[in-house]
C-alpha positions in Angstrom: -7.3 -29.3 88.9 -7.6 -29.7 85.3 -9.9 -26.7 84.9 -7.1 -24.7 86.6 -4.9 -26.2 83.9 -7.2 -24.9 81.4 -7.6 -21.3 82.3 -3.5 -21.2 82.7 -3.2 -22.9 79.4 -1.2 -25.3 80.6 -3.1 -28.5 79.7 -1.8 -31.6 78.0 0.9 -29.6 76.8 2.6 -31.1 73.6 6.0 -32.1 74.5 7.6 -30.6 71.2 7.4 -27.0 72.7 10.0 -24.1 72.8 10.0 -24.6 76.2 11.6 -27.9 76.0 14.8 -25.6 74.7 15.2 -25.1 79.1 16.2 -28.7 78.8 19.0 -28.8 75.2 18.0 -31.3 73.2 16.0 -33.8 75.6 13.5 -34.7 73.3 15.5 -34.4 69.8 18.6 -36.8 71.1 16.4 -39.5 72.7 14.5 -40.1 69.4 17.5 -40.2 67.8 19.1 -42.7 70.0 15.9 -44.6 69.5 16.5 -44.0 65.4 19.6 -45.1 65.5 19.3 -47.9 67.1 16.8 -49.7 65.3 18.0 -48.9 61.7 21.8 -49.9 62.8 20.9 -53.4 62.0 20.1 -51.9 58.2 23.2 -49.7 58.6 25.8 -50.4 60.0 27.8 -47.0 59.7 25.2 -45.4 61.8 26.8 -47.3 65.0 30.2 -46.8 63.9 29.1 -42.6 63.8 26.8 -42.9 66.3 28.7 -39.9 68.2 29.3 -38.0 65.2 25.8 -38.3 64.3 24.7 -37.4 68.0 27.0 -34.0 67.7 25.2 -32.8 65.3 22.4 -32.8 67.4 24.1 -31.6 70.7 27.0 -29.7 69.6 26.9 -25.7 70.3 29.5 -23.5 68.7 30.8 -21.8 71.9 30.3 -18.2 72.3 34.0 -17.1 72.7 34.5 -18.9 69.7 32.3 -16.9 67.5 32.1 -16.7 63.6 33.9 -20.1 62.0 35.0 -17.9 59.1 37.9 -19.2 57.4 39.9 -16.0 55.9 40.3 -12.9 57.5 36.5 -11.3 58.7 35.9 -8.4 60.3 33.3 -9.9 62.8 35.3 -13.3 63.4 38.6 -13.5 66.3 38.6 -17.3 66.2 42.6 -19.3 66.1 42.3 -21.8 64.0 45.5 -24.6 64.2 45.0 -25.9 60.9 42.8 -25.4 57.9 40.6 -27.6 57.8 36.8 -27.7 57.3 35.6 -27.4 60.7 32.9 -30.0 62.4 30.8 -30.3 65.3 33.6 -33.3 66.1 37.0 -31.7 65.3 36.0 -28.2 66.4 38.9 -29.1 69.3 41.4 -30.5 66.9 41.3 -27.3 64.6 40.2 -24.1 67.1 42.9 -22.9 69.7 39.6 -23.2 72.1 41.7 -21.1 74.9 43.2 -18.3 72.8 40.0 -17.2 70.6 37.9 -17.2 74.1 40.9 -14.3 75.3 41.0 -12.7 72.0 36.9 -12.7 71.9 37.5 -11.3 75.6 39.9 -8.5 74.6 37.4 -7.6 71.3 35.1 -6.8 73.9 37.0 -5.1 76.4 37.9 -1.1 75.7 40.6 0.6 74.5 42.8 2.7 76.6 41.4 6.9 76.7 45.1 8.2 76.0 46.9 5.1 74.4 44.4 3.7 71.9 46.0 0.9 70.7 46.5 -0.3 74.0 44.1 -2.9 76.5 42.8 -1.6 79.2 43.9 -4.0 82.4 41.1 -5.6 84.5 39.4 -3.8 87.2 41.5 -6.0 89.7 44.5 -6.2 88.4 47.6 -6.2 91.0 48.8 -3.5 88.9 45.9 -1.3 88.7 44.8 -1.9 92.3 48.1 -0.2 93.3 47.5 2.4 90.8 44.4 2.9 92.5 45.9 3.0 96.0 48.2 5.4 94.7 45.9 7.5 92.9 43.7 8.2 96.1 46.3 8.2 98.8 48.2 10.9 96.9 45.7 13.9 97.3 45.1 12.6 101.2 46.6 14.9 103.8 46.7 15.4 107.7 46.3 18.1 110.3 49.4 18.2 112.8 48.9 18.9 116.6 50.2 22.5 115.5 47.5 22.7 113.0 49.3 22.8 110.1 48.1 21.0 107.0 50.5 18.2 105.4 50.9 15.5 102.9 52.5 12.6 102.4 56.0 12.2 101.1 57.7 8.8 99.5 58.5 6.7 102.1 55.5 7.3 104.3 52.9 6.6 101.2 54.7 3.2 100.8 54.7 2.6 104.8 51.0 3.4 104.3 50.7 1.0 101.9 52.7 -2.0 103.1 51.6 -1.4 107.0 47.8 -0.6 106.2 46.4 -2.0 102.9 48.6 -5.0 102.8 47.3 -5.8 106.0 43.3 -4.6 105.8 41.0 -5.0 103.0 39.4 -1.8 103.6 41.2 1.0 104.9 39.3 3.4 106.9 39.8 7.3 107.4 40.0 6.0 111.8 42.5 3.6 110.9 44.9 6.0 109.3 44.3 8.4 112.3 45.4 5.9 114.5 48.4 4.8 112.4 49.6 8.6 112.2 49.0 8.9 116.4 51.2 5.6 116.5 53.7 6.2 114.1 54.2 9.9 114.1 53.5 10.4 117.2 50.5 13.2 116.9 47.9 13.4 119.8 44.9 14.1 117.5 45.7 14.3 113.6 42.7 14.9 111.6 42.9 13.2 107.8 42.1 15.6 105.4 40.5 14.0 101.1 39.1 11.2 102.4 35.4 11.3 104.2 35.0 7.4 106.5 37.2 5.3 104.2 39.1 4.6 101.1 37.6 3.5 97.9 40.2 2.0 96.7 41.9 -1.7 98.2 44.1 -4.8 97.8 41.2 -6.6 96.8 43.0 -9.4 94.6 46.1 -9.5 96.8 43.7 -10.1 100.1 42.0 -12.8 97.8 45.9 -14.5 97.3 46.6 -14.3 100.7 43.2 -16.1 101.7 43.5 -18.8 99.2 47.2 -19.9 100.8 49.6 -18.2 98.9 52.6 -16.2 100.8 53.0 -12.9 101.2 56.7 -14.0 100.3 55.5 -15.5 96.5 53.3 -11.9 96.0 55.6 -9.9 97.0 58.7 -10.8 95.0 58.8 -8.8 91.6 59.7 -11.4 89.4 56.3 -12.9 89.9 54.5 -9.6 89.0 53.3 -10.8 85.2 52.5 -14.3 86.6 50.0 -13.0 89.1 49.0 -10.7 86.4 48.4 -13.2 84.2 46.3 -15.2 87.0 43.8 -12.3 87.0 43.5 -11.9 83.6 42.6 -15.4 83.4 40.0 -15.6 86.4 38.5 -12.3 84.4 38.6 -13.5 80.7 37.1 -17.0 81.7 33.6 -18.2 83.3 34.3 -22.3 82.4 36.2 -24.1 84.9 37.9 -26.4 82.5 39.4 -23.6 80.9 40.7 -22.2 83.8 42.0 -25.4 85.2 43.7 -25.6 81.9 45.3 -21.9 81.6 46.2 -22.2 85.0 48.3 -25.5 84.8 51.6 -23.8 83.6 51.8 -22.1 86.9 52.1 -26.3 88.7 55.8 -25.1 89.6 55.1 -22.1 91.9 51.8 -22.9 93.0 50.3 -26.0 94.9 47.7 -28.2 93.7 45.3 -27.1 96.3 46.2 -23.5 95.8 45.1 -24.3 91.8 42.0 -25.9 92.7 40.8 -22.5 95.1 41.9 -20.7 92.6 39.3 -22.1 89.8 36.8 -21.3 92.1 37.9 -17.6 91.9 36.4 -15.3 89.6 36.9 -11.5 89.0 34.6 -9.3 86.7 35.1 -5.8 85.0 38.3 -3.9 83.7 39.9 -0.8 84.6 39.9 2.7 82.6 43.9 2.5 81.6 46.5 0.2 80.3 49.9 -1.4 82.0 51.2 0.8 79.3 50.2 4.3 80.5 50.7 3.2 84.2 54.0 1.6 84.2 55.3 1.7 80.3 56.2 5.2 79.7 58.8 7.1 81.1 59.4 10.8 81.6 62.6 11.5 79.4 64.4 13.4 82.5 63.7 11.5 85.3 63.3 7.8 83.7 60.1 7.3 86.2 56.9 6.0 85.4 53.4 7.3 85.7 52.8 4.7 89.0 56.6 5.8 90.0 55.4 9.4 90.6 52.3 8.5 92.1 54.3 6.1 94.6 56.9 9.2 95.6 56.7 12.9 94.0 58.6 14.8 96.6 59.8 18.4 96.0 62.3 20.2 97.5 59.8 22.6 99.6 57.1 20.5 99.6 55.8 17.4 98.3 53.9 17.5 95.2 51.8 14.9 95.1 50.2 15.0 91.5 48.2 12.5 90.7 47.2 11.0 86.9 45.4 13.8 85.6 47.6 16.7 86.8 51.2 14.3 85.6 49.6 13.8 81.9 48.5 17.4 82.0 52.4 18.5 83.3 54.2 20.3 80.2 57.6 20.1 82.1 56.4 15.9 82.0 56.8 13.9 78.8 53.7 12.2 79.1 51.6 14.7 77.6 53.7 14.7 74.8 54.0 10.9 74.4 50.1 10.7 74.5 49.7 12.8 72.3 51.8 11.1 69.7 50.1 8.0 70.5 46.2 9.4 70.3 46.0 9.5 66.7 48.1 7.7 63.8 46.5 9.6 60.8 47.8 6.7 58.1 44.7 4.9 58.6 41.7 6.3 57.0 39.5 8.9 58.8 36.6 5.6 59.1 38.8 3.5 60.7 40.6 5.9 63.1 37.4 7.2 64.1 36.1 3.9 65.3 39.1 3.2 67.2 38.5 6.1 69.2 36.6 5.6 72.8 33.2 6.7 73.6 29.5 5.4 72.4 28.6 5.3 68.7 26.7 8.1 68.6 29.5 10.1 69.5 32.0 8.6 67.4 29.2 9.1 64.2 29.5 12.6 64.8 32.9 13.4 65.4 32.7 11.4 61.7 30.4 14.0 60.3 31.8 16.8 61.7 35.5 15.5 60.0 33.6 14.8 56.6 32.0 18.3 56.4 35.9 20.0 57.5 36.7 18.4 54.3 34.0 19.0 52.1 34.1 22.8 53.1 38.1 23.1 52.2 37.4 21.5 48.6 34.9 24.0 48.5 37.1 26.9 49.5 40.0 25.5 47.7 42.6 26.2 50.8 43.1 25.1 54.1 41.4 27.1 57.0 43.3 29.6 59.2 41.7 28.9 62.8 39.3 25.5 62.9 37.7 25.5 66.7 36.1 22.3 67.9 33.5 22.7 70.8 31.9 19.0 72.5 28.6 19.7 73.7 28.6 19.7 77.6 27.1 16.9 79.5 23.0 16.5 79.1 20.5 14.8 81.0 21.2 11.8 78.6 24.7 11.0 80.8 25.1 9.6 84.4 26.4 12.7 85.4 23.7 14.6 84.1 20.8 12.6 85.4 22.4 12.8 89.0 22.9 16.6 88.8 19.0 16.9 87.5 17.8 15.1 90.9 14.9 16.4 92.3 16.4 18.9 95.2 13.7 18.2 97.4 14.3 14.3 97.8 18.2 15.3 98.1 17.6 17.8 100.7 15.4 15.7 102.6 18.0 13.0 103.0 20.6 15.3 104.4 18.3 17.0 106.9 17.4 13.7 108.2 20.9 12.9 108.2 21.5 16.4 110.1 19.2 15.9 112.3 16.9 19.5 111.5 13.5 20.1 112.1 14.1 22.8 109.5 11.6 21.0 106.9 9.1 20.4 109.5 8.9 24.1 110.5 9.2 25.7 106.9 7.1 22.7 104.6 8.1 22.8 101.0 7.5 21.7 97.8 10.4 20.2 95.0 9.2 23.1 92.6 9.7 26.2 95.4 13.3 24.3 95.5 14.3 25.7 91.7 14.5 29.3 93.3 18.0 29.3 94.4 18.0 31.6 96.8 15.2 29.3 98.8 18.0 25.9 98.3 20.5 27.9 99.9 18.9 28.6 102.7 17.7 24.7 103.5 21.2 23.9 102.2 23.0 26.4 105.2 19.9 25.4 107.6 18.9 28.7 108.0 21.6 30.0 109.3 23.9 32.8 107.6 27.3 31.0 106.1 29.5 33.3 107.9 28.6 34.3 110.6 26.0 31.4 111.7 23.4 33.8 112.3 19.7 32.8 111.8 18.3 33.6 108.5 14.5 34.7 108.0 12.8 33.1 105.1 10.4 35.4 104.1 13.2 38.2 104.1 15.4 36.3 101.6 15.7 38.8 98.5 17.2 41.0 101.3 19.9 39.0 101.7 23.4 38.7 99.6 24.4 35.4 97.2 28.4 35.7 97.9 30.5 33.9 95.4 33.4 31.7 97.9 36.3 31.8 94.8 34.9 35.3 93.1 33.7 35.9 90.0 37.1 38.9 89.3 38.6 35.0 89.0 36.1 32.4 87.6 32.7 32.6 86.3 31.5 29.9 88.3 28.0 30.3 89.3 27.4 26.5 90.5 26.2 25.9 93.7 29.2 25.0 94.9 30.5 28.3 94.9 28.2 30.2 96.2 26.5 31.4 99.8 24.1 32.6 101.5 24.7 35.4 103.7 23.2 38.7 105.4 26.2 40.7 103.8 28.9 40.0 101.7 31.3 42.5 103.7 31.2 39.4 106.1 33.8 37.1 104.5 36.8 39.2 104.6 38.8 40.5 101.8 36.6 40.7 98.6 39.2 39.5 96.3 39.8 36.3 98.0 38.1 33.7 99.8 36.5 33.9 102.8 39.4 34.9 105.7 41.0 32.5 108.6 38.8 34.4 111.0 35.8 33.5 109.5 36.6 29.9 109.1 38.0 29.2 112.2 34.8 30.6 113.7 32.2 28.9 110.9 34.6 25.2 110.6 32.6 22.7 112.9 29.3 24.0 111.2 30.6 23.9 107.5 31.7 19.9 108.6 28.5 19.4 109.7 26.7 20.3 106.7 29.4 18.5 104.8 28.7 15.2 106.6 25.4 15.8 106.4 25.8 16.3 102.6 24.4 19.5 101.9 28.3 21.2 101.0 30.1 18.8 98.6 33.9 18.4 99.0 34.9 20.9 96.7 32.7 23.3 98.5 34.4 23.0 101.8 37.7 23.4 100.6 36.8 26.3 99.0 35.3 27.6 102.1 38.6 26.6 104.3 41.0 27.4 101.6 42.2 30.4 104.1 43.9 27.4 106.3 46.2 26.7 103.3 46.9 30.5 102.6 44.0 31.7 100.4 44.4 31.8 96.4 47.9 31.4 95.4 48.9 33.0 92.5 49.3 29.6 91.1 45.4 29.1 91.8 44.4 32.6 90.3 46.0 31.4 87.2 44.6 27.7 87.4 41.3 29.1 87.4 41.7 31.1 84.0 42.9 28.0 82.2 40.1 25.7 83.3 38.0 28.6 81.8 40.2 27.9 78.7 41.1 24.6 78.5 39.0 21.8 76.9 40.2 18.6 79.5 38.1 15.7 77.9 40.3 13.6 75.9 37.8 12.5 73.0 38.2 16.5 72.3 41.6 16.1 72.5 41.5 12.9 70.1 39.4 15.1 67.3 41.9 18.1 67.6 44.9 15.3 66.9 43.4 14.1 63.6 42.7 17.8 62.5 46.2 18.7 63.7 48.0 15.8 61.5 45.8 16.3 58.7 46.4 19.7 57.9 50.0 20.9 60.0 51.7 17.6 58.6 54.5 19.6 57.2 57.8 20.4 59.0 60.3 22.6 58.3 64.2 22.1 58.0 64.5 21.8 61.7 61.9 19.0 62.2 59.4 21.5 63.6 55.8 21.7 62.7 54.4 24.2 60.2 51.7 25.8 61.7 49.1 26.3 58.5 45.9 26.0 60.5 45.5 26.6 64.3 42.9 23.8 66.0 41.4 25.3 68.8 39.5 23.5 71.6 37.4 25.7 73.9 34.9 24.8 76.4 31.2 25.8 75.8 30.9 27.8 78.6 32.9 30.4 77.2 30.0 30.9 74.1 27.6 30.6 77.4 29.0 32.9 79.1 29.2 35.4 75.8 25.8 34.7 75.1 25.0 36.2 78.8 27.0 38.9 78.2 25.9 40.4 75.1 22.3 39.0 75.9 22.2 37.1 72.5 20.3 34.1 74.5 19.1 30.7 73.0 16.0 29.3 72.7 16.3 25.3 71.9 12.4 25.3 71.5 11.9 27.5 68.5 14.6 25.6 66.2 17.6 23.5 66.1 19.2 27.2 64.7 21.2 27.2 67.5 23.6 24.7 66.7 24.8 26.8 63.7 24.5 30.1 65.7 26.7 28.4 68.8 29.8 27.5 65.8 29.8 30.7 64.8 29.6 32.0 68.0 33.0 29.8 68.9 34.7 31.2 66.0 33.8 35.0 67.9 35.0 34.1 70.9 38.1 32.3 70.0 39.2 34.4 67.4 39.3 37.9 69.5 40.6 35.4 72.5 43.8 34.4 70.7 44.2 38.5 69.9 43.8 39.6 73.2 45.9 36.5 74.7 48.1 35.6 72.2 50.3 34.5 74.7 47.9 32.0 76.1 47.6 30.4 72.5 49.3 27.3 73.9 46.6 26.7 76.5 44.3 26.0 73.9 45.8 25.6 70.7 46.8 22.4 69.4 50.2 21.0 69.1 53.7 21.3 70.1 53.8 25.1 70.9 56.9 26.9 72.7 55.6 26.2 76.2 54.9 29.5 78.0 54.6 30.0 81.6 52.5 32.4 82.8 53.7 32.4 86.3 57.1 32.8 86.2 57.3 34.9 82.7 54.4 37.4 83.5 55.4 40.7 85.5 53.6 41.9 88.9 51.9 44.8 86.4 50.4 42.1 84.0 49.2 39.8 86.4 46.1 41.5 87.2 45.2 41.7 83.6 45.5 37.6 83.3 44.2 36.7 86.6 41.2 38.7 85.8 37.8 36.7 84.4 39.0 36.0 80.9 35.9 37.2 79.3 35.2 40.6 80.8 37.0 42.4 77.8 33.7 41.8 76.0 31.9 44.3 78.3 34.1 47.0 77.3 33.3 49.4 74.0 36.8 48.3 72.7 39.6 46.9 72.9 43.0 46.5 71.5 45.7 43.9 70.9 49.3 44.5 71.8 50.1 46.3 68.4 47.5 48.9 69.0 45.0 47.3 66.4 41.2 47.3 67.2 40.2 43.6 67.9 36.8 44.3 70.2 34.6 47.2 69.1 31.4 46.2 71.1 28.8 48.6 69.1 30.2 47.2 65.6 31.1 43.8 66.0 27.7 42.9 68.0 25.9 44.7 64.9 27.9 42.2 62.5 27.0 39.2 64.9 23.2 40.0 65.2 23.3 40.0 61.6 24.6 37.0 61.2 22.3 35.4 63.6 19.5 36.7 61.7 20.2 34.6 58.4 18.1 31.5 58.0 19.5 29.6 55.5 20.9 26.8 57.8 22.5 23.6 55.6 21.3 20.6 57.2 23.8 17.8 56.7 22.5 14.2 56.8 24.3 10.5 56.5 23.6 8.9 52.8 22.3 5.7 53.5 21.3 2.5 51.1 19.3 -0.1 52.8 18.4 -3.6 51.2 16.5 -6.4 52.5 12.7 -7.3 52.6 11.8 -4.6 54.8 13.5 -1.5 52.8 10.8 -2.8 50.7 7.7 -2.2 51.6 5.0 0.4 50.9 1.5 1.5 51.5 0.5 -0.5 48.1 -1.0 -3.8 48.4 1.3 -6.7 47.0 1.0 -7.6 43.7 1.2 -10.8 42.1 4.7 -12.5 42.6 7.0 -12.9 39.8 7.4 -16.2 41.5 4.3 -17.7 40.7 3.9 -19.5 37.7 0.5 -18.8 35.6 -1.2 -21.4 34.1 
């Protein structure tokens, strides 16, 4: 026994070990008990202090309490009631315990995307869970017994949600089903946007309901911000103390056993938006609010059913306009808006570079810039999103087959690294079987066969997996210049739901392949799909364009307009992608990090002859409060074709001219001038100025000398 004590160094262990710091204090306080009581009969005020004496021994500033700084810090949130010196005895008497452990809460929780200066509300707030709710059930639809496809209008969403989500804590695609077969009287409706169940619930309300309080208390509005308040509380606070304590000034409404569950309660995590954005601004013309739309957005025709992206995104909405007022408030200095802006620090250090060098290069030039164009690097294998899409397929596929029940593996073996062939993928991804016509495909003869684009490429450049097939000829779909017709998809439906359950088609696959049930591209969609070629959607871009905006188009002229002195222009990088491919001016990360320069100029290119071409689509892309233009209604049968073409296909042509007749892409010239440019090597590197102190900005290869400390003899 002791020689197995040995060898695990665990022998008459001395008790004044950091391990003893498991127990606070065990062996410090008894000694000095034991101190202080044999030298109180010498001293006397050591038994009057006894428990002053002993807090210094015990006491532990609390963590929500933080720095005990006295004037205003930049690292301290405490609330002090009086001014005091603080003490490990009077830290209660001078610190609002309650409200630094909220504020300490809220300096840790983010900042709303699109109204910066605004708290996010927690994950499970009442509030937000209804947003949520909302959110998903807005973009749900059904199949009638006639097999028409329709949504939701008003007063069915809020039936929905009283009849189904107030009574179940998940709601599940068969549930809905049923509700529709008992309510609307369909023999077999088929929910279409949601695959076994909901991902969104009541979560906090069930919880209320369990604990004992009535549906009566939750439901009435006036107790909205009291409930609210509740969750915050149960989120914000871990001590049981200090809930007992927050919660006490709800005694009048709520029981004493109803307080005491509650105190047991406790919610974690906080949503992505604030009770500002969902409920606090208003569209100007119809006085509703963002959760109002979401709750009923009927149209005349047809129901509209946007949800939050597509209402912030709305130009005939105010809430693009109000966001964008609120995004950036360029009185502060270009540090501090910066770090009030969302996203990781690495981000926000080089949207601060990138600001610093825009201002730099103007004192250089001595004027402000016609055109600035900001492009965000896409996602890399350094995000979530990026790391999922970078799976190995072979571990993917093998998942879904098992899940589709194929022997298709078994018979036709293969490795992860024959997967990266595309063609290959597609042909486990379809089980071997032709997309549109279901017949079988042979895998050694797979170069003979066609890769069909579902939306085509005359109307996106979208080369994802998503949009493309399989299939022994591409005369099989239909009409080339639209997806794939109601023949085809009536015949090919039950298999394409297969491989969809099975996960080997994601959702935005199969309603691309279907989209013939809900009459093909609209003209509406042909022109959606050349603005998401356009338009930059992330709003940390959006953020960055605002500060350039305001810092140099501050003036306004003598009607309150804005004087547009510099256009800010947000594109996505798959545009310069896409141009690269094109003009075959490709990239090569490996050699250099030239490529970072060569990609801004390349922006500059592509944006510049862009806004000549489509001057009228300036607005879609360009910063600010331009005169809102819309392409559908204002554009003539004749021009259509021209804009619902791929955006970028003017580049393949020798040249081409603006609407005054001027030259603004001569391909032989202007790819001569860009090659040229490419082939300079002069790059300016640009790097943060840094001073460090301390002992170890100190140090060096040389051995230490004799200390300046030491006195000589």
């Amino acid at each position: 026994m002791f020689l197995e004590k040995i060898e695990q160094e665990d022998f008459l262990r001395k008790q004044r070990t950091f391990d003893n710091g498991v127990i606070p204090h065990q062996i410090h306080l008894k000694e000095l008990q034991a101190i202080i009581k044999q030298q109180a009969a010498y001293y006397p005020f050591l038994a009057e202090n006894q428990e002053k004496i002993e807090s210094l021994v015990t006491f532990r500033i609390p963590y929500y309490v933080g720095p005990l700084a006295k004037d205003n810090s930049r690292f301290a949130w405490l609330e002090r009631t009086t001014d005091a010196a603080i003490r490990p005895w009077n830290l209660q008497e001078n610190i609002d315990v309650a409200n630094s452990a909220v504020k300490f809460i809220e300096k840790m929780t983010n900042f709303d995307t699109y109204l910066p200066e605004e708290k996010v509300l927690p994950k499970h707030s009442m509030i937000y869970e209804k947003y949520m709710v909302y959110n998903e059930l807005t973009k749900v639809s059904y199949t009638d017994d006639r097999g028409i496809v329709q949504n939701f209008n008003g007063q069915e969403k809020l039936a929905i949600f009283n009849r189904l989500f107030k009574v179940e804590r998940k709601v599940t695609r068969k549930m809905l089903e049923n509700y529709l077969s008992n309510v609307f009287g369909l023999e077999s409706p088929e929910v279409n946007g949601i695959e076994t169940s909901f991902n969104a619930s009541l979560k906090s309300y069930h919880d209320f309901i369990k604990l004992g309080i009535s549906e009566e208390l939750l439901n009435d509005p006036k107790n909205e911000e009291m409930f609210e308040e509740i969750v915050k509380i149960l989120t914000v606070f871990e001590d049981r103390k200090m809930i007992q304590a927050q919660l006490s000034k709800y005694s009048d409404l709520l029981s004493k056993e109803i307080l005491k569950k509650l105190e047991r309660r406790h919610y974690t995590g906080w949503g992505r938006f604030s009770k500002k954005l969902l409920v606090g601004i208003r569209d100007k013309q119809s006085q509703k609010t963002i959760l109002d739309f979401l709750m009923s957005d009927d149209g005349v025709k047809k129901n509209r059913n946007r949800n939050l992206m597509q209402l912030i995104s709305d130009k005939d909405l105010s809430f693009k306009e109000i966001i964008e007022k609120a995004s950036v408030d360029i009185s502060a200095g270009i540090d501090e808006i910066v770090q009030g802006l969302p996203g990781s620090p690495a981000i926000k250090k080089g949207i601060l570079q990138s600001l610093k060098i825009v201002q730099e290069l103007v004192g250089i030039m001595g004027y402000a810039p016609k055109n600035i164009v900001i492009e965000m690097a896409r996602e890399t294998q350094t995000t979530a999103r990026g790391r999922n899409s970078s799976k190995p397929r072979l571990k993917k596929l093998e998942e879904a087959i098992r899940e589709l029940k194929s022997d298709i593996l078994k018979e036709d073996p293969v490795t992860n690294a024959d997967l990266q062939d595309d063609r290959l993928y597609l042909y486990y991804l379809q089980n071997g079987r032709d997309m549109y016509t279901g017949k079988p495909l042979d895998i050694h003869k797979l170069s003979q066969y066609d890769i069909d684009h579902i939306v085509p490429q005359s109307f996106i450049t979208d080369n994802s997996l998503d949009n493309r097939v399989l299939v022994t000829s591409a005369g099989n779909r239909g009409k080339s210049d639209d997806v794939p017709s109601i023949d085809v998809v009536r015949n090919r439906k039950v298999f394409w739901n297969s491989l969809h359950r099975a996960k080997l088609i994601s959702d935005k696959k199969l309603n691309n392949l279907t989209k013939a049930e809900r009459g093909g591209l609209t003209e509406r969609d042909k022109l959606g799909f050349i603005k998401r070629q356009l338009v930059e959607t992330r709003q940390i871009t959006k953020n960055v364009a605002g500060i350039l905006h305001q810092q140099f188009n501050a003036e306004k002229d003598s009607e309150g307009k804005t004087i547009f002195k510099t256009q800010i222009i947000t594109l996505k990088s798959a545009l310069t992608s896409r141009f690269r491919q094109m003009t075959k001016l490709y990239k090569v990360r490996e050699i250099n990090d030239y490529h970072h320069a060569h990609d801004a100029y390349l922006n500059g290119v592509v944006a510049n002859a862009l806004l000549k071409v489509y001057p009228k689509l300036a607005p879609e892309f360009v910063y600010g409060d331009y005169h809102k233009f819309d392409l559908f209604k204002d554009n003539k049968a004749t021009e259509k074709t021209r804009f619902y073409s791929n955006i970028m296909r003017f580049f393949d042509t020798d040249r081409r001219a603006d609407e005054n007749g001027e030259i603004v892409w001569h391909k032989e010239r202007d790819i001569k001038t860009i090659k040229k440019v490419l082939g300079y090597h002069q790059m300016n590197i640009v790097k943060k100025v840094e001073v460090q102190t301390g002992g170890f900005s100190k140090e060096s290869i040389l051995p230490k000398g004799p200390s300046k400390k030491t006195n000589s003899a």
